[in-house]
C-alpha positions in Angstrom: -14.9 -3.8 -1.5 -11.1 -3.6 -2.1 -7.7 -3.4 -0.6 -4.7 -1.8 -1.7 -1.6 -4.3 -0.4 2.1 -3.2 -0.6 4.7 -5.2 -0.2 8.7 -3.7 0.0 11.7 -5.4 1.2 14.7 -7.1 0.1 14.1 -9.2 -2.7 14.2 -12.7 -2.7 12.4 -15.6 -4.3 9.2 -16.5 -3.8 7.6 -13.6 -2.3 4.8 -12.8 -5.3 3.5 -16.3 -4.6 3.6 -15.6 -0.7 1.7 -13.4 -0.9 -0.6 -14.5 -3.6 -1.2 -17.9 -1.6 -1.8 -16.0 1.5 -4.6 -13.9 -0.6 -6.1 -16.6 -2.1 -5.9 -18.7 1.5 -8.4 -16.0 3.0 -10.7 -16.0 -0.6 -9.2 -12.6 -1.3 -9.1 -12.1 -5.0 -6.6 -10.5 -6.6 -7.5 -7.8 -9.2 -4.3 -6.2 -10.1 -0.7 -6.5 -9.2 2.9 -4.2 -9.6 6.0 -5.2 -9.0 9.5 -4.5 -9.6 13.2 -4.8 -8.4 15.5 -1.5 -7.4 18.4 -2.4 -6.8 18.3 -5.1 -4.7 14.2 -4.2 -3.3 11.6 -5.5 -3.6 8.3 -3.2 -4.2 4.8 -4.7 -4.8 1.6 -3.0 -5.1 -1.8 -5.2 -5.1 -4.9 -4.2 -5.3 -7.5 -7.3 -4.2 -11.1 -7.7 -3.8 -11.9 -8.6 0.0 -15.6 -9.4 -0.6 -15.6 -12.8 0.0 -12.7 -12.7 2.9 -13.1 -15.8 5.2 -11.7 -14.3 8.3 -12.2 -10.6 9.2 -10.5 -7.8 7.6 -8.8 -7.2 10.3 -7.5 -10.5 10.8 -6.4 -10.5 7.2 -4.1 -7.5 7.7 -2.7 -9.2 10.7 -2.1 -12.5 8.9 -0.4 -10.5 5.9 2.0 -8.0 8.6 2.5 -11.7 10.2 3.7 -12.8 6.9 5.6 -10.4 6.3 7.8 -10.8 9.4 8.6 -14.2 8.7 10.2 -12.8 5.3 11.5 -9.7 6.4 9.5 -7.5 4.5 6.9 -4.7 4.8 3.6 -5.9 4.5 0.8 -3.2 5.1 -3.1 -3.5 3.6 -5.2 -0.9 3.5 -9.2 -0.8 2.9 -10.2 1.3 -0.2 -11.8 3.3 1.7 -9.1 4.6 4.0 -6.6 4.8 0.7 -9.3 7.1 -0.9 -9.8 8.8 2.2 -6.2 9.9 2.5 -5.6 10.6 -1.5 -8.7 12.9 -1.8 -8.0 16.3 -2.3 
């Protein structure tokens, strides 16, 4: 299964590898990644595979909302299955 992870906030250094360490922390792999700079934001888009998570899934979004506190930015991870849910027409 996936997850589709996006990331916005002001940018600063460091926060790819944040979150990438946080990802790879809970054995969640990551399968592609998007980022860029407007302005001064940050705007990430990661899509991960969560099929050999170590804690639950939803543990895993809490740890990556958590995260995202402590760097002032908007973390939010969605299952694949909710993101195709909502985008199916």
């Amino acid at each position: 299964m996936k997850a589709v992870i996006t990331v916005t906030g002001k940018d600063a250094v460091g926060i790819i590898a944040a979150v990438s360490n946080e990802c790879a922390a809970q054995s969640a792999n990551i399968i592609d990644i998007t980022q860029t700079v407007l302005s001064d934001y940050f705007v990430m888009i990661m899509l991960v595979n969560i099929d050999e998570l170590v804690i639950s899934f939803s543990e895993f979004v809490d740890k990556l909302d958590a995260l995202g506190k402590t760097k002032n930015l908007d973390i939010h991870t969605m299952h694949e299955d909710i993101f195709n849910t909502m985008h199916k027409i």
